[in-house]
TILUM-886807 format. One record per residue: y, z, x of N, C-alpha, C, O in turn; residue in one letter. Coordinates in pm, whole numbers, plus 50000, padded with zeros to 5 digits. Last residue first. Layout:
N
YZXYZXYZXYZXA...
***
This chain:
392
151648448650024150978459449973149718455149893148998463649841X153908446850335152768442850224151898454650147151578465850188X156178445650437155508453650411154808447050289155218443550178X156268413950610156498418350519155998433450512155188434950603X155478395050841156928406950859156888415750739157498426350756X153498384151096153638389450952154528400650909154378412550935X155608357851258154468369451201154388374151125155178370951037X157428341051324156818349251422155978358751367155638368251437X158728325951119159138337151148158638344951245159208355551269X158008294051120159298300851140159668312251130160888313651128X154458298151227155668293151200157188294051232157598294851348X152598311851379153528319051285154878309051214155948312951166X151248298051574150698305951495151228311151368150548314351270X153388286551703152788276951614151948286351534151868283351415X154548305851853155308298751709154598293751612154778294351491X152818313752010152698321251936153598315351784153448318451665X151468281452092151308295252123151838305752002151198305451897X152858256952103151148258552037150748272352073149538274252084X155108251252213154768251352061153688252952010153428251151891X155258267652395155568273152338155918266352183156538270852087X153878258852634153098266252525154428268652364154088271052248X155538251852828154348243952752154168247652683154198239052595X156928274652856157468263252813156368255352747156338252952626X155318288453002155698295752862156228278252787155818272952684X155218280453279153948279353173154698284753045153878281252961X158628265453248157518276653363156178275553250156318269553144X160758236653351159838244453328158978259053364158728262853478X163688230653409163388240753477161868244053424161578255753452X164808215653239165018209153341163918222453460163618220153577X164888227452981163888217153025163748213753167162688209353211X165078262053017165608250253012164538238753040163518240453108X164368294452897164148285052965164618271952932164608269452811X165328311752735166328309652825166098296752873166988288452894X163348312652502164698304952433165478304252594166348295552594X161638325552649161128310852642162428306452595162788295652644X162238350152619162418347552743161938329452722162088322452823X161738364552377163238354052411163458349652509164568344852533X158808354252298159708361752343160748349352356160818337052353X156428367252023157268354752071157788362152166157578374252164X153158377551899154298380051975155398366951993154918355951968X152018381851578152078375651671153368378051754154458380151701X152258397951390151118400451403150828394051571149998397751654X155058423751313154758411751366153078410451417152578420051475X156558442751230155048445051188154368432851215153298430151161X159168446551233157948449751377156828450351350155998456751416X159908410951151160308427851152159238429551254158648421551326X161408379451182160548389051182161038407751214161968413651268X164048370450926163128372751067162208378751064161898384550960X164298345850628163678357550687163508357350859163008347950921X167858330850702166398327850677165858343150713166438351050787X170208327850681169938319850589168348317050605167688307650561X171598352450728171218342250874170698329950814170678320250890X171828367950494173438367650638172588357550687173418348550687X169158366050393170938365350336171768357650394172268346550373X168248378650546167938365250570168688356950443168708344950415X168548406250624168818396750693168818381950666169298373750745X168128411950319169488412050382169808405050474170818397950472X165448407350357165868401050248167568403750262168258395550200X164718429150512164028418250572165028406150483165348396050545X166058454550412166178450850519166318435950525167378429850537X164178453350179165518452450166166278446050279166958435850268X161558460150291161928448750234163298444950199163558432950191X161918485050396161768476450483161988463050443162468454550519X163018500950139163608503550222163738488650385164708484350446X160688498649977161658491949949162528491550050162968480150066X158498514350128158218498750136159858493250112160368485650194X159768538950071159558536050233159618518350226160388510950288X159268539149807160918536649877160408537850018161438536650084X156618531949754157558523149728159118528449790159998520149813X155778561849834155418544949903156368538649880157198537649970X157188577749635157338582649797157128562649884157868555249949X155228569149452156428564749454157228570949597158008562749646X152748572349511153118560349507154758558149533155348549749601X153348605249501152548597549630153118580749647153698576349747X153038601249204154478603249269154248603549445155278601549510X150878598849100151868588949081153148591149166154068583049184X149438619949248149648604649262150478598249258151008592049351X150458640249074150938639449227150308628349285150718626549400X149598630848837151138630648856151288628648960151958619048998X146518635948902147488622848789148568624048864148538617748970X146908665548911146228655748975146838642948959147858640949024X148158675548650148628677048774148198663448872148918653948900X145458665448500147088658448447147588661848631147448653448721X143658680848606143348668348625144798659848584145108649148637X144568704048474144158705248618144508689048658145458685848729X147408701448221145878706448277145708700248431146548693348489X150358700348020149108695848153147648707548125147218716248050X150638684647693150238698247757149588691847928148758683047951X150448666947461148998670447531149268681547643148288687647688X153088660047428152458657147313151248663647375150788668347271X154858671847689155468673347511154088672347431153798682347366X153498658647901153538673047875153958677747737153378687047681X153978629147854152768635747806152728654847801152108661847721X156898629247854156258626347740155218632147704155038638347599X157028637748138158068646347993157168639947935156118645747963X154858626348342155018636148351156198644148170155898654748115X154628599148160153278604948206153748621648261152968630348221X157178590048112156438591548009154838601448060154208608947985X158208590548417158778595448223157818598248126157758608948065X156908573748521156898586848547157328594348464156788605148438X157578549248353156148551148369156148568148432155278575248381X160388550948336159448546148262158288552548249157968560048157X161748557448567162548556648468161768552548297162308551548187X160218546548828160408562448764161308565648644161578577448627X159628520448739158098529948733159038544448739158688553548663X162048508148682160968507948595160068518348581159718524248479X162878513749005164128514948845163128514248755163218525648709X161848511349156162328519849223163228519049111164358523849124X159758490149126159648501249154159938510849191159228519349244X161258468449030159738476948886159658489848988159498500648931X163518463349126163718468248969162508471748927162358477048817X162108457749375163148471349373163228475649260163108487649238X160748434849324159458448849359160798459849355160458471449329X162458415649226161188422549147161088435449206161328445849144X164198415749498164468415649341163978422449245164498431749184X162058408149636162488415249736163528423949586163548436249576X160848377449541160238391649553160788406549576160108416149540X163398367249563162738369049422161878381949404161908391349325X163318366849840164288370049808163828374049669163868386249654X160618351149860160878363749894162438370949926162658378850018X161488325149789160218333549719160428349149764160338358049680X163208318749970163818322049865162948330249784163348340049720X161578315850219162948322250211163278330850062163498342750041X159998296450137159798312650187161108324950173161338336450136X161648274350093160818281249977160268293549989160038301149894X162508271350356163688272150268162818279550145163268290150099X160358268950508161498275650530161928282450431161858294550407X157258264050498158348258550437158968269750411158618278550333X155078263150679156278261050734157488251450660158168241650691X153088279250593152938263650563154418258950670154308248350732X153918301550636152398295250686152338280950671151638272950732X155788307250452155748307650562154968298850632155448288850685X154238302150178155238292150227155488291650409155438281650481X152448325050231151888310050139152728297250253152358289250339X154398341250174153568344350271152988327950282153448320750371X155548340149915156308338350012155438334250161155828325550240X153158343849761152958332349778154158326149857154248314149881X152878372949818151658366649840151918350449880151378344349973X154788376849666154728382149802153908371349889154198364349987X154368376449437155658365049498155688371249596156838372549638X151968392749392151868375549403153228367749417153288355549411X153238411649299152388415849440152168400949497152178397749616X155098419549111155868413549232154658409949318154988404449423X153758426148893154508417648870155028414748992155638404148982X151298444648986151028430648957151928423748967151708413549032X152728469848905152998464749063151888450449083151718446349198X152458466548608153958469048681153918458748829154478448348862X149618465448534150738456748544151698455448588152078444148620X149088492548636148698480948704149528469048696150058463148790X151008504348456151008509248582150568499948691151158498148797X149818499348212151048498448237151368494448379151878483748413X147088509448206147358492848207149058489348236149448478348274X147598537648213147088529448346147238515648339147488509248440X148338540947986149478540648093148948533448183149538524048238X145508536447929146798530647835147768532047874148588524947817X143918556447979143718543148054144758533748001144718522148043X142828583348072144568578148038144548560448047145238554048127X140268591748053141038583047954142338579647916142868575747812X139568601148239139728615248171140258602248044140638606947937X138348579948417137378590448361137948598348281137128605448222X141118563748474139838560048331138578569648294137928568948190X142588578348596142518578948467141698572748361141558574148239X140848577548826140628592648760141298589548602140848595248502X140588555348878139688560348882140028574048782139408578048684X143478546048956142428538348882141688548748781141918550848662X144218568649143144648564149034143998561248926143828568248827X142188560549326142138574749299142928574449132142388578549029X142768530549444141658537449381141478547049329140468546449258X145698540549454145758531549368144178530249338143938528849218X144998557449725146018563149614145498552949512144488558149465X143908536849879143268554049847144268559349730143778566949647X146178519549936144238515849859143628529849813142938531649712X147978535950050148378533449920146578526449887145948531549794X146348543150314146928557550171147168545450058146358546249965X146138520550405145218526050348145438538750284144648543750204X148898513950454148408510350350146528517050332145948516150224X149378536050687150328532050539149438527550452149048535550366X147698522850847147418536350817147848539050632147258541550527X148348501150902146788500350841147028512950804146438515350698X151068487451021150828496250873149798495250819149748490050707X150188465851190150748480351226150858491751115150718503751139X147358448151066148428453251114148898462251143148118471751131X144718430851151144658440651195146688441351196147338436751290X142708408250922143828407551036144428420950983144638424350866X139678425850799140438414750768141898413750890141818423950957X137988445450821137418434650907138568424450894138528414650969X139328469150735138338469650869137708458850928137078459051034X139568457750445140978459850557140278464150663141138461050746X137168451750292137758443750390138608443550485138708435550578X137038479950141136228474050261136618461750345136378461950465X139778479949996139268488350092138178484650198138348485950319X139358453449895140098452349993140208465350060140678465150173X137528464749672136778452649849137968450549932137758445950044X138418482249558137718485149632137398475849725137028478249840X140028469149441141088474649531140418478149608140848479749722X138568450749276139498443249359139898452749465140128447949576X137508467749115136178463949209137248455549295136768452749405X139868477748984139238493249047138248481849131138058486449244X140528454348806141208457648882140808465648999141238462349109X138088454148626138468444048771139008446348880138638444248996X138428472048537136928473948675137068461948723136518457648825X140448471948357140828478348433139288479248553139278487648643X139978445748176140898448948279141138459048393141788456648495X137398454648095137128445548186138628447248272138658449448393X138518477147860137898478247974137428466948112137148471848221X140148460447741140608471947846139758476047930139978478548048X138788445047633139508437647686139898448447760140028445047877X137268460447475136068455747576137298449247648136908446647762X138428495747448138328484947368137168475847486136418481847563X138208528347419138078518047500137808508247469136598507947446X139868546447187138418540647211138768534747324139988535847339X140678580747243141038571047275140008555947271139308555047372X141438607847236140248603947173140918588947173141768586947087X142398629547375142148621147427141138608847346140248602447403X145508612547243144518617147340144098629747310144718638847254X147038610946995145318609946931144688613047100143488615847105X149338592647186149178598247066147358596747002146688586746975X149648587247464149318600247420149098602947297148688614247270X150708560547434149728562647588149068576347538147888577547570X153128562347259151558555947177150548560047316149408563047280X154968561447394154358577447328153198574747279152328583047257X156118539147489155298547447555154458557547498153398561447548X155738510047264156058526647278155658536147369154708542847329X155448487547383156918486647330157258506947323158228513947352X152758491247494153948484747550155048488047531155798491547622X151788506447307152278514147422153178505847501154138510347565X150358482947165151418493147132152228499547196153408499847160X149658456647270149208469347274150408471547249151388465247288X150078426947271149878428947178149378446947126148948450547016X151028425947559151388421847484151458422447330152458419747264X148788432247708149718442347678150478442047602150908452347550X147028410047783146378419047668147998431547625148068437747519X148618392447892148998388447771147818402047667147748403447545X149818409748134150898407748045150138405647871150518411347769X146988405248199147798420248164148558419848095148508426547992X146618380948264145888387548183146328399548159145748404548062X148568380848456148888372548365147928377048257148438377148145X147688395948682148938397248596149148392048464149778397648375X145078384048758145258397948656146498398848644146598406148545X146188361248839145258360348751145648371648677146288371648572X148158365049076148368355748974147758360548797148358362448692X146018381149228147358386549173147548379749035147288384348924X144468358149303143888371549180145238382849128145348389849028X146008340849432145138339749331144538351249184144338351749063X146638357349677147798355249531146948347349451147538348049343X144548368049772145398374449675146128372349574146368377549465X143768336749827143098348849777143728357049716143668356049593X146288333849989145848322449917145008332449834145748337849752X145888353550252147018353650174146828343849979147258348649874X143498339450337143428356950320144708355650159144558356250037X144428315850416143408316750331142848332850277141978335650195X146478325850647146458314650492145768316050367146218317150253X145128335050835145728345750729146438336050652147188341650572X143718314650898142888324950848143828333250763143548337750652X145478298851033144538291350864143628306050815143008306950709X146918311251201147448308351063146308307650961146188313050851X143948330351336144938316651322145528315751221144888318951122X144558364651503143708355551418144758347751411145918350351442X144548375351830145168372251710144688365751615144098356451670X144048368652096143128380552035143568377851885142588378751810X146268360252225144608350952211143578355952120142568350252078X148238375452246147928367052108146298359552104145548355552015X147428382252488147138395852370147468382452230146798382552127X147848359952627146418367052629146158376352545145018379952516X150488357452578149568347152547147758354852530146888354152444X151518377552769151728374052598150998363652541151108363152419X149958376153000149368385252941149918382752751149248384652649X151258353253074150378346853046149918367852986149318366252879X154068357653066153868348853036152118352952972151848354952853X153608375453292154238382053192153908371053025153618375352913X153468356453505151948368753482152408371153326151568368953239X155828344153502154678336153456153248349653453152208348553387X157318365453584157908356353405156158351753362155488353853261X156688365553842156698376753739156758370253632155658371053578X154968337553984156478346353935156198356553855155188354753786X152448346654241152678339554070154278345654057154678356054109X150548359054437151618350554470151988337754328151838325554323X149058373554345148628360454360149428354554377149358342854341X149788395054423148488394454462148218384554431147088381154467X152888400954391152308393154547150758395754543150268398754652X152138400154091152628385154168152848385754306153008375154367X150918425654072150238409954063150718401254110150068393154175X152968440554222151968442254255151408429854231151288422054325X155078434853970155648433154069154288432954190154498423854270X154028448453727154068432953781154308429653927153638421253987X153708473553812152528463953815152508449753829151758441753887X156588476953812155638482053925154308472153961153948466254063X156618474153532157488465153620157238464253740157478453853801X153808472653328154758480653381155488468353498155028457553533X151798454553097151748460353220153108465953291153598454853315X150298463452841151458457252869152188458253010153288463753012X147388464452866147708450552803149388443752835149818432352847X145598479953091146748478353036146938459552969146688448353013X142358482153243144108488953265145258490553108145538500753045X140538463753132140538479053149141828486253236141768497753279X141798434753016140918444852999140508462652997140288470552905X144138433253246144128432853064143278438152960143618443752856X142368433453438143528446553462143488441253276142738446953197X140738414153408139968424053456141398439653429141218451653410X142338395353395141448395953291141488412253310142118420453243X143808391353671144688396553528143488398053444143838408453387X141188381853792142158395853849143638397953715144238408653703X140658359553677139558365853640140648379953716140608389453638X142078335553436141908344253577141628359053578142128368053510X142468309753202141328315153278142378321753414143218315053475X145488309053046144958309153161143698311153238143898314753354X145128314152673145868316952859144708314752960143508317552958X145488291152463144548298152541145538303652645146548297952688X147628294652147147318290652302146618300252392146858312152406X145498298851917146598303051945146678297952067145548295952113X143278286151704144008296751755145118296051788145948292651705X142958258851433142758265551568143478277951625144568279251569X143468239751246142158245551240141738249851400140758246651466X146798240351121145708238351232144798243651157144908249751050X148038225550796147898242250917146358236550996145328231350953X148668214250609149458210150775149318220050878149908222950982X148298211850379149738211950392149838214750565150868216950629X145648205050384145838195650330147318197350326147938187650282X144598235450524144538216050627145678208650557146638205250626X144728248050320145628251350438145728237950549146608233350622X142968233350123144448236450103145428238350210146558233450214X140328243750265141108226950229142558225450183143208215450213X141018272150239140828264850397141318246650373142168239750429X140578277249952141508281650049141798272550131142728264750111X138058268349892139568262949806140678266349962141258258950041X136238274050039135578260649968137168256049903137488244549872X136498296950169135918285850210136158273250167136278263150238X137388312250014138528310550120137958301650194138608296950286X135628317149852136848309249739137618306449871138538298349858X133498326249949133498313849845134928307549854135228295549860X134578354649985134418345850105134208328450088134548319950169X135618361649737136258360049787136098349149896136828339449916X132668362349612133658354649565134808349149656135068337149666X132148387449763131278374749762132308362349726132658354049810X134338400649646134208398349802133448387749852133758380349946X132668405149406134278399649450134398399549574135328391549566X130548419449457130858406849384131898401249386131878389249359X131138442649533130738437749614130608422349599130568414349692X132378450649300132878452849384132688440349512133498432649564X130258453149134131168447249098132438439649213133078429049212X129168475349273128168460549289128968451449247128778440249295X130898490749171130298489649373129768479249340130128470749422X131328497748928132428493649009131938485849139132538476649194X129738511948843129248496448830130038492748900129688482748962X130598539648786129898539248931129348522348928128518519649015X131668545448568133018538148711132038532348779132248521548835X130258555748400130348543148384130868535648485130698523648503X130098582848419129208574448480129168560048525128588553948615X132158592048222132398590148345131128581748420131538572448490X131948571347946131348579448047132018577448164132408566748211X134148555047650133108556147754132748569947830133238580047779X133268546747311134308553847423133608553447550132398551347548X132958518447146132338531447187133478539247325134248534147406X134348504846807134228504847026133378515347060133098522246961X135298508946568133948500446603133678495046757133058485446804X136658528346551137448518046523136168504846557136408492846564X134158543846807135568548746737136308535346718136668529246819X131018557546867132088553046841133848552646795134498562346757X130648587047089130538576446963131578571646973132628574747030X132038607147275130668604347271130328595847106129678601947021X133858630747294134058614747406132968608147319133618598447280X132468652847282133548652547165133938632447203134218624247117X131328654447553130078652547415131358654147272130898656747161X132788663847691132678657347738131568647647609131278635647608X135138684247507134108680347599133838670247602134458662947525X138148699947464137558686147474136578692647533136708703047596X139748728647514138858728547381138458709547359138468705647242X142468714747699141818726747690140898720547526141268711447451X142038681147857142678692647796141308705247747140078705647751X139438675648129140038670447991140648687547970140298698548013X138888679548447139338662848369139488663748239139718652648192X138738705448444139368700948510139708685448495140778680748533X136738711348204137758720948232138828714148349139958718848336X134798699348301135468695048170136678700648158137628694848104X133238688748584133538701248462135058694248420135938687748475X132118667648757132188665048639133068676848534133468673648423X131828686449001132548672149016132808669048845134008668248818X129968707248894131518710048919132218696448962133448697248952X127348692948846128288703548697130028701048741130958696248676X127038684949083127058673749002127908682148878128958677948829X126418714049214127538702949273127818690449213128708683649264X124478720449042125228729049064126898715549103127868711449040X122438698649137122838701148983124448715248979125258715248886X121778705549411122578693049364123098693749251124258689849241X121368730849350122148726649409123058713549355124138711449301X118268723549248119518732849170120918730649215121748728549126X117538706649423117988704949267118938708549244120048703649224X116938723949624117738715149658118328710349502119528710949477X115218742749527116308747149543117938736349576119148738149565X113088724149490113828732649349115268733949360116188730449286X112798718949747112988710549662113558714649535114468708249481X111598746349810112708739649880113278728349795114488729749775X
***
């Protein structure tokens, strides 16, 4: 039984690895294997450091949103609290709970002669009760603060190792001599940073603030790990520095629009993400298919020919790019409106609710929304009501 299990396993370890499907025709995997220019090439084996690497940055992360983050988010003016409590009552709990969060006109109409309450004010207090659930500015401060930290970082280390790589200025250099490619030690740290970063925000998006595009973006973490991954096992890893760098160059004026929001500076949100809104259209919807899809689907077919694992490659890259015009499409939007109105609104990817039913109310007329309505859902969100961006 044990033999047989071997064999197996050895059977199912041959075909994840065959050569025939990650390298051109007449490569093995033992042609990869010494040095080269005084580097050693690497192993597929090698990705698998990624996980502890991985898990090391997350460590980091929870460090860095403690000890930098959080004093930063105090020291420009962000609570160290939720959202407005609603109401202790235990006959709306109980229906918010196991009925309905958004309750029907029928239903309202039912609660307020069961407690004899206005409709506005039940209505009131269930929008308050589903934000109660919401995480606090200072949390998605210090989330946001994180990224654009390591955005910041590996961009800037990209730019300056790319800087002096060839392929920068020549695409054709990404293919010339594949696959015999050394792996230098600066390429390689760039790119298991990058692959142990995308992996902890794969594990973190199940515990980190919950948006309407979890689905969306967990294709693009699954795409941009798969990416990663497969071209550093077959050794495209010289477009791949391209590729990372590209969507590096906008991911941190996202990050630090987000920054401004939170802080409740208008005018610098505003504009940071007008910059952003700039960047992310010219790298990804004029650069990456006029460039980077150029060269990886005509270039490389000219000098290396597809194969199994090239296909593979491509219909990624072009997965991504399907992403980016859905994303460009919402960001355009968000950066038009706030053109014409002289500020971002919120879109529907709002994390926190507002309503316009608090802009009717008058002073002279209070109802519970009124109170709240600077320590409720505004105050959570500042001047836009939430998290509007398609983020990536």
């Amino acid at each position: 039984m044990a033999t047989a299990a071997a064999g197996a396993l050895g059977l199912l370890w041959g075909w994840l690895w065959s050569e025939r499907f990650w390298l051109p025709q007449n490569v093995s995997w033992a042609d990869l294997e010494g040095p080269g220019d005084g580097y050693g090439y690497h192993g597929p084996g090698n990705i698998l450091s990624v996980f502890p690497l991985a898990a090391g940055v997350f460590s980091v992360r929870l460090l860095f949103e403690r000890f930098i983050a959080k004093p930063c988010a105090l020291h420009v003016g962000i609570q160290d609290s939720g959202p407005y409590q609603a109401q202790p009552n235990a006959i709306l709990e109980k229906v918010f709970i196991s009925i309905t969060k958004y309750p029907d006109d029928k239903r309202l109409e039912g609660l307020s002669k069961q407690l004899d309450w206005d409709i506005r004010k039940i209505q009131c207090w269930f929008r308050h009760r589903r934000n109660q659930d919401k995480p606090p500015t200072l949390t998605k401060f210090c989330e946001s603060m994180w990224r654009f930290t390591f955005y910041l970082c590996i961009f800037c280390y990209g730019i300056r190792f790319l800087w002096s790589s060839p392929w920068l200025w020549d695409t054709r250099q990404c293919w010339h001599s594949y696959p015999y490619q050394p792996l230098t030690s600066g390429l390689y740290y760039y790119y298991i940073m990058e692959l142990a970063f995308y992996w902890s925000l794969m594990f973190s998006q199940f515990t980190d603030i919950k948006r309407k595009d979890f689905l969306i973006m967990f294709v693009h973490h699954l795409a941009t790990i798969g990416l990663i991954t497969f071209s550093y096992i077959n050794n495209m890893v010289r477009v791949g520095t391209l590729i990372m760098c590209l969507h590096d160059a906008s991911d941190f004026l996202l990050e630090a629009a987000k920054l401004a929001n939170y802080a409740k500076y208008q005018r610098l949100c505003d504009t940071l993400f007008v910059i952003f809104s700039a960047v992310f259209v010219v790298t990804r919807l004029g650069i990456y298919p006029f460039w980077i899809l150029n060269t990886t689907l005509f270039e490389s077919w000219e000098m290396i020919g597809p194969y199994p694992s090239w296909w593979f490659f491509n219909g990624l890259l072009l997965i991504l790019q399907v992403l980016h015009v859905i994303w460009s499409y919402l960001i355009v939007r968000i950066a038009f409106k706030a053109l014409i109105r002289g500020k971002v609104s919120k879109d529907d990817r709002s994390d926190v609710e507002s309503s316009s039913e608090e802009d009717d109310v008058t002073t002279s007329t209070k109802s519970p929304c009124d109170n709240s309505s600077s320590n409720g859902a505004n105050q959570v969100n500042g001047h836009m009501g939430g998290s509007y961006w398609a983020e990536e």
